[in-house]
VEXDREN-2710 file (C-alpha; in Angstrom, 1 decimal):
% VEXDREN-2710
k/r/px/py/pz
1/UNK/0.0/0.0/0.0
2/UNK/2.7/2.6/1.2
3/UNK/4.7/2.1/-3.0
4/UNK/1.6/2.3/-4.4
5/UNK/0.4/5.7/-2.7
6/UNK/4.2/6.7/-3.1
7/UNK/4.2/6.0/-6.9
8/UNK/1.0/7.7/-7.3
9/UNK/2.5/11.1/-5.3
10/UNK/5.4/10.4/-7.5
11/UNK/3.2/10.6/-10.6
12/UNK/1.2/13.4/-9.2
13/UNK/4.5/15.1/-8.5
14/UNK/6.0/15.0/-12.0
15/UNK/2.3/16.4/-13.2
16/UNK/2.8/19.5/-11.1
17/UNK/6.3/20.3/-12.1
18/UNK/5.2/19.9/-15.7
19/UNK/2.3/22.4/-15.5
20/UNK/4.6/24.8/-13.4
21/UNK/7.1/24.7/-16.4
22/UNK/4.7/24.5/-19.6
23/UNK/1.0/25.5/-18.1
24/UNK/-2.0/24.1/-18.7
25/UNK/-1.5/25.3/-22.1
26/UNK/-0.3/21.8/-23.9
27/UNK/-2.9/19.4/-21.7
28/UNK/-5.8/21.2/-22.8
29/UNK/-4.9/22.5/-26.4
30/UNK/-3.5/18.9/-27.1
31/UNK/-6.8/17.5/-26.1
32/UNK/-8.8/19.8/-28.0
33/UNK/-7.0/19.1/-31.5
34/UNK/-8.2/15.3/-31.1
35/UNK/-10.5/14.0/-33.9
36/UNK/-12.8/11.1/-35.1
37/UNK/-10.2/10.1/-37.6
38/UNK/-8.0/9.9/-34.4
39/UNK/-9.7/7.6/-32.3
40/UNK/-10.7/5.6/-35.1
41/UNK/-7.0/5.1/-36.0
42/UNK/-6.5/4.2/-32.2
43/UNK/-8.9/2.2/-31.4
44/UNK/-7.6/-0.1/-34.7
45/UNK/-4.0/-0.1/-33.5
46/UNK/-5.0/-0.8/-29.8
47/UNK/-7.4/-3.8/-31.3
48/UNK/-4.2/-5.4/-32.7
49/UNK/-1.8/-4.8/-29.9
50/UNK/-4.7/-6.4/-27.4
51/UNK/-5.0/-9.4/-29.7
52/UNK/-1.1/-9.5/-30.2
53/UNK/-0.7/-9.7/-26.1
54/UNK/-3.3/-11.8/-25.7
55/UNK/-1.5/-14.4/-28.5
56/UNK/1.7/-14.1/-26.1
57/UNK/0.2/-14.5/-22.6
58/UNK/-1.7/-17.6/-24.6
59/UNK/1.6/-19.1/-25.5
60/UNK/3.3/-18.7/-22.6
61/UNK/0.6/-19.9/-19.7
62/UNK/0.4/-23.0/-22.0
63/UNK/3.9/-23.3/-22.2
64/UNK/3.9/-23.2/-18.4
65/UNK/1.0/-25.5/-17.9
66/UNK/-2.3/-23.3/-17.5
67/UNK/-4.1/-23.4/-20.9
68/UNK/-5.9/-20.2/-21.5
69/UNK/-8.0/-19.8/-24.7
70/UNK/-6.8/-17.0/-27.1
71/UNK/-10.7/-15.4/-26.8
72/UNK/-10.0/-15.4/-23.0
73/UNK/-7.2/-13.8/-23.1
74/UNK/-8.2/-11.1/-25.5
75/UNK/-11.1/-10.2/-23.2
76/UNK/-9.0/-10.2/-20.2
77/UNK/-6.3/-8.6/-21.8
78/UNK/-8.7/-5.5/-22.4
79/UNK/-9.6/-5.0/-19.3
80/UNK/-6.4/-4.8/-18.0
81/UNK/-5.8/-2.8/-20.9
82/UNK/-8.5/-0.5/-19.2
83/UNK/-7.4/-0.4/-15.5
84/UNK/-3.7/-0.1/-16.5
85/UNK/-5.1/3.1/-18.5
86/UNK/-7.5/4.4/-15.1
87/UNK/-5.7/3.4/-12.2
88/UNK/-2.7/4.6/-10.4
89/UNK/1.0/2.6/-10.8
90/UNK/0.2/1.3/-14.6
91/UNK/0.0/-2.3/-13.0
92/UNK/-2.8/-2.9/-11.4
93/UNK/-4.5/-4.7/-14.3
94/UNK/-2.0/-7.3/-15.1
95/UNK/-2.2/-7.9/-11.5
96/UNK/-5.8/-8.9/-12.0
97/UNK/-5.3/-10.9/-14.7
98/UNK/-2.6/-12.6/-13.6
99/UNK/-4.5/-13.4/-10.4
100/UNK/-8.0/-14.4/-12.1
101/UNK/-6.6/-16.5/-14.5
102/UNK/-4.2/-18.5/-11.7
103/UNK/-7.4/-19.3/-9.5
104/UNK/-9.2/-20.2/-13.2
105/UNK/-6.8/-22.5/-13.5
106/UNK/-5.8/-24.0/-10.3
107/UNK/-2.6/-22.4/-10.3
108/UNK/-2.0/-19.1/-9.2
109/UNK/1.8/-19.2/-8.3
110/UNK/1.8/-20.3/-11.9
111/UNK/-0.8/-18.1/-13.7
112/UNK/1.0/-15.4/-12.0
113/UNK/4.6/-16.3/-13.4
114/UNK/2.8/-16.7/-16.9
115/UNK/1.8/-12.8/-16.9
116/UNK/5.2/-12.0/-15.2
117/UNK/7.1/-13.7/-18.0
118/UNK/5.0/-12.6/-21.1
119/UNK/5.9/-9.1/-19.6
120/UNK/9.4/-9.3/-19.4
121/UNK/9.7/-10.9/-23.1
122/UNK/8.0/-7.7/-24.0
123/UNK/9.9/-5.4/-22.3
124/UNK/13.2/-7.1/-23.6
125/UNK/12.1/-7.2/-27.3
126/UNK/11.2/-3.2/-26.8
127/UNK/14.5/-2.4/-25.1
128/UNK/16.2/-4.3/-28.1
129/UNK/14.3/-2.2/-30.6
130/UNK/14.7/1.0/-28.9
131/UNK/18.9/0.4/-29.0
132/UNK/18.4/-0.2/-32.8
133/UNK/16.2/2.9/-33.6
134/UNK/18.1/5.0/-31.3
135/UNK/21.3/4.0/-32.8
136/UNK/19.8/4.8/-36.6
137/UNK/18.3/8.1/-36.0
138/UNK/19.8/11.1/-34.2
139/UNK/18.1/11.8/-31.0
140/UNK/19.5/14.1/-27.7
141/UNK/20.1/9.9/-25.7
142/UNK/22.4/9.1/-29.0
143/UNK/26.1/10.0/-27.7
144/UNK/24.7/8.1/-24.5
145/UNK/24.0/4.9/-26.3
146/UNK/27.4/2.7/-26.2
147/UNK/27.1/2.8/-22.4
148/UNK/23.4/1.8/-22.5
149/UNK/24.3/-1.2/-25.0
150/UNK/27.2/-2.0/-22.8
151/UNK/24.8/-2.4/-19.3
152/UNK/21.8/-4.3/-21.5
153/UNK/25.0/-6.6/-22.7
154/UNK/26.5/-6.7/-19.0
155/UNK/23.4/-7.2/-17.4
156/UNK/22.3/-10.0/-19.8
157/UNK/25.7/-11.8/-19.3
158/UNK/25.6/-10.9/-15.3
159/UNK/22.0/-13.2/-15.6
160/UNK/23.2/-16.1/-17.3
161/UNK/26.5/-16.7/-14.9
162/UNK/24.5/-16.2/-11.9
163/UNK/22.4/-18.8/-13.3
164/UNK/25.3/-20.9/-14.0
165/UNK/27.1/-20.3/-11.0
166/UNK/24.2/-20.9/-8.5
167/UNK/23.6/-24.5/-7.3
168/UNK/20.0/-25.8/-8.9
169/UNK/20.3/-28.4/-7.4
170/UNK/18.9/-29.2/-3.2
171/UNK/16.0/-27.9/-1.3
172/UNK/17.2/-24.5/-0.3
173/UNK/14.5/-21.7/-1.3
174/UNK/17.2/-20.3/-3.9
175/UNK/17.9/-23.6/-5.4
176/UNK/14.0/-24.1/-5.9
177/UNK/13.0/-20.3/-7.1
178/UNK/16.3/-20.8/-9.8
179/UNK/15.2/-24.2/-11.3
180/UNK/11.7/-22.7/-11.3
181/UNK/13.1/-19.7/-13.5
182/UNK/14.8/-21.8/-16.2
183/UNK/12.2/-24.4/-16.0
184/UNK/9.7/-21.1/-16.8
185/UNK/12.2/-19.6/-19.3
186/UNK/12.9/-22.9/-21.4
187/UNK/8.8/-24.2/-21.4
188/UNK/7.1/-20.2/-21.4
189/UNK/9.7/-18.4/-23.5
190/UNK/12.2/-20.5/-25.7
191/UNK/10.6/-23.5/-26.6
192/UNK/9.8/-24.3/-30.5
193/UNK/6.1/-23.7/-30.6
194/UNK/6.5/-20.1/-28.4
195/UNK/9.5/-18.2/-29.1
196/UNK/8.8/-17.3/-32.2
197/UNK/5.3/-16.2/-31.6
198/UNK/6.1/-14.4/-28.4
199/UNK/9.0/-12.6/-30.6
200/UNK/6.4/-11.7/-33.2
201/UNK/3.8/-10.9/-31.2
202/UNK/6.3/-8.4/-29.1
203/UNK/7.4/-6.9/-31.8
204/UNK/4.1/-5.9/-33.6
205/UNK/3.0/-4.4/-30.2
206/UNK/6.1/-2.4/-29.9
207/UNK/5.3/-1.0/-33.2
208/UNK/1.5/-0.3/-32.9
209/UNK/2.5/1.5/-29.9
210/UNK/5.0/3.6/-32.0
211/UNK/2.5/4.0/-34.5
212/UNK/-0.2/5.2/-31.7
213/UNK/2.5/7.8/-30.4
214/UNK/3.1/9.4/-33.8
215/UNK/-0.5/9.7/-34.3
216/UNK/-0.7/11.7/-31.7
217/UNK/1.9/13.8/-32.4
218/UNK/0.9/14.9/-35.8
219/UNK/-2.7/15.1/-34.6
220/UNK/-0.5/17.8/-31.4
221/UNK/0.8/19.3/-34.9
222/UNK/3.9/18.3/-34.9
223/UNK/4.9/19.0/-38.1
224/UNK/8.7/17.3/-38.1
225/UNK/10.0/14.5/-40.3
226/UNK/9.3/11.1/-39.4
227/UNK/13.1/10.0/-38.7
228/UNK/12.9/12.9/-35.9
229/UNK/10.0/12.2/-34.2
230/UNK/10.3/8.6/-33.8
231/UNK/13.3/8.3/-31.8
232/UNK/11.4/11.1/-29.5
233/UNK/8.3/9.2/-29.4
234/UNK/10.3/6.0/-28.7
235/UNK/11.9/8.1/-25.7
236/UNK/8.6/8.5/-23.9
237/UNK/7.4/5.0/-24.7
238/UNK/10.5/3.7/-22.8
239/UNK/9.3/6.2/-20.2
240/UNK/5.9/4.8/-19.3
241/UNK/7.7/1.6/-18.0
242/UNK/8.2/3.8/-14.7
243/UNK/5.5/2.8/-12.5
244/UNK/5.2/7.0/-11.5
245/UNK/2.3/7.6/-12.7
246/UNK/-1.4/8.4/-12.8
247/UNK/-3.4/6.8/-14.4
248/UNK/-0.7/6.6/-17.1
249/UNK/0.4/10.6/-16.7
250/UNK/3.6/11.5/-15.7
251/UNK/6.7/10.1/-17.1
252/UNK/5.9/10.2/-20.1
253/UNK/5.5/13.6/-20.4
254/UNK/8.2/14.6/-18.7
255/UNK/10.3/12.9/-21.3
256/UNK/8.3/13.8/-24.0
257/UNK/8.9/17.2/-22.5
258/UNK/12.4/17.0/-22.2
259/UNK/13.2/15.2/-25.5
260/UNK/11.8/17.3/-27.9
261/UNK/12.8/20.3/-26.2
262/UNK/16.6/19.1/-26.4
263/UNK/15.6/17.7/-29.6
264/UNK/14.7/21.4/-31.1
265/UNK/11.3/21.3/-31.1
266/UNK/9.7/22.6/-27.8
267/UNK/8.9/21.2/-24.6
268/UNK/4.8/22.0/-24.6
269/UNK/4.7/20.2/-27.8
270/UNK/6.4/17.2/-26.5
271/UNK/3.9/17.2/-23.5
272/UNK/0.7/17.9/-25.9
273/UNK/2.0/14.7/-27.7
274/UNK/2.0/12.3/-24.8
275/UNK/-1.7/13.8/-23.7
276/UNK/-2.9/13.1/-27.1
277/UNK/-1.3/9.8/-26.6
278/UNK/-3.0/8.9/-23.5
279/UNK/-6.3/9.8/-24.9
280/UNK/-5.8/7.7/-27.4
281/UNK/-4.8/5.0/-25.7
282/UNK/-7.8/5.8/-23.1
283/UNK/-10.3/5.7/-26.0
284/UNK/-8.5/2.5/-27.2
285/UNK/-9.0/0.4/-24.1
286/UNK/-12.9/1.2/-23.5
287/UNK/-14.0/-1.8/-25.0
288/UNK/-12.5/-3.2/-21.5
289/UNK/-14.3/-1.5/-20.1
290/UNK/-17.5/-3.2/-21.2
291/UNK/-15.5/-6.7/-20.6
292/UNK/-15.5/-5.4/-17.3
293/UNK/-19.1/-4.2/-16.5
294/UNK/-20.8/-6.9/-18.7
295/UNK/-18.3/-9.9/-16.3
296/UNK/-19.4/-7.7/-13.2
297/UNK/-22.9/-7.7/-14.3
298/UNK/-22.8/-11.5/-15.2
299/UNK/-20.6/-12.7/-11.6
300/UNK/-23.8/-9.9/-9.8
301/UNK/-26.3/-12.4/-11.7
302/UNK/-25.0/-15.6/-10.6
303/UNK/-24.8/-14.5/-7.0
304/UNK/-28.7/-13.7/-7.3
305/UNK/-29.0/-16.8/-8.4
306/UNK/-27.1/-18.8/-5.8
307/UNK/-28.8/-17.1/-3.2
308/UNK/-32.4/-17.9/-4.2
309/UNK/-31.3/-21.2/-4.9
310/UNK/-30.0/-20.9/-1.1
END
């Protein structure tokens, strides 16, 4: 309870210094310039990144043992989609997920893992991405970028000789939560009928979201070149992994802020591009919103029932 508050006065925070530096002005004028063609765009790009996470969570529960349907896991997916988008830390909707689908199955220590690994795969195949674009397009993190290779390469290296070096086998907790990490990594993540699909699947999300975030900075009227917005965009993409946020405000526009400022262009236009793109992505998530009011509606039912039946 005390991160979560803490990550939400974080968020709030970041907000505040924002509209002391910029205003009001970029919130509310980005807003304003949003229009059908906009949300209709969204809403198409945030139906085939839902479907594209559902296809990888899919993969990877049934890699890991808990079978979950592809049209269960797009209607979760949604609504986590939804409260991810509403509530405070960013979270709080894989949590739910993660949890409902455990107890579906019978499993929750490993219908948890399932969402915690389908997660990570994404993160990694967006960090991967975000070194190559970086690296081809000039943006104010490139002079930075050698050292940023060097800790994703150190880091990734650091992983596999701790793996290597600590015993797997006996009944010590460590021994047990490392064998249950490689047993996780090799059936979720690498096998033959997964890695491909989770690869894909990560991939086509990372762009969709790209694609969302340029949107929304031409519909903010940014008016530069493609090759220079994208690695900005990218920027505050990476930035929304920071669970300081509200209700998905905060870092992301104080990167956004900062990187098209150094990047030349100004700082309220960087922050009118992330609103837009929260909007967006706002807009793009209600349909999990009706996932979540038609299974509340349906769970409200079958209590009426039991009871009468009672």
């Amino acid at each position: 309870m005390f991160w979560t508050w803490a990550r939400a006065l974080g968020g709030i925070g970041l907000i505040g210094a924002l509209l002391w530096q910029v205003g009001a002005g970029p919130f509310v004028d980005g807003l304003a310039l949003i229009d059908g063609r906009a949300l209709a765009v969204a809403l198409a790009i945030g139906a085939l990144t839902t479907v594209c996470g559902a296809w990888r969570w899919s993969l990877v529960a049934g890699g890991l043992g808990v079978r979950l349907p592809l049209r269960t896991a797009v209607a979760h997916c949604y609504r986590a989609v939804f409260l991810n988008a509403t509530l405070p830390g960013g979270v709080l909707g894989d949590v739910h997920r993660a949890v409902r689908h455990g107890r579906d199955a019978g499993d929750v220590g490993r219908g948890v893992r399932a969402v915690v690994w389908e997660r990570t795969a994404g993160q990694v195949v967006q960090v991967v991405l975000a070194l190559v674009v970086l690296a081809a397009f000039p943006s104010p993190v490139r002079p930075y970028l050698p050292v940023a290779v060097a800790l994703v390469v150190a880091g990734g290296l650091g992983a596999v000789l701790l793996a290597r070096v600590l015993p797997r086998a006996g009944r010590s907790r460590g021994a047990r939560a490392l064998r249950t990490v490689v047993t996780d990594v090799r059936a979720g993540l690498l096998a033959r009928r997964t890695w491909l699909g989770v690869l894909l699947a990560s991939a086509v999300m990372v762009a969709g979201h790209l694609a969302t975030f340029l949107l929304a900075a031409r519909t903010a009227g940014a008016t530069a070149p493609l090759s220079r917005l994208l690695p900005l965009t990218l920027l505050a993409l990476l930035a929304m992994g920071l669970p300081l946020n509200v209700a998905g405000f905060g870092p992301r526009e104080g990167v956004a802020a900062w990187a098209f400022g150094a990047a030349g262009l100004t700082a309220a236009q960087g922050v009118a591009t992330a609103t837009v793109y929260g909007a967006l992505v706002l807009v793009a998530s209600l349909p999990g919103a009706a996932v979540l009011l038609s299974r509340g509606s349906r769970s409200a039912a079958v209590r009426r029932e039991r009871a009468v039946r009672g």
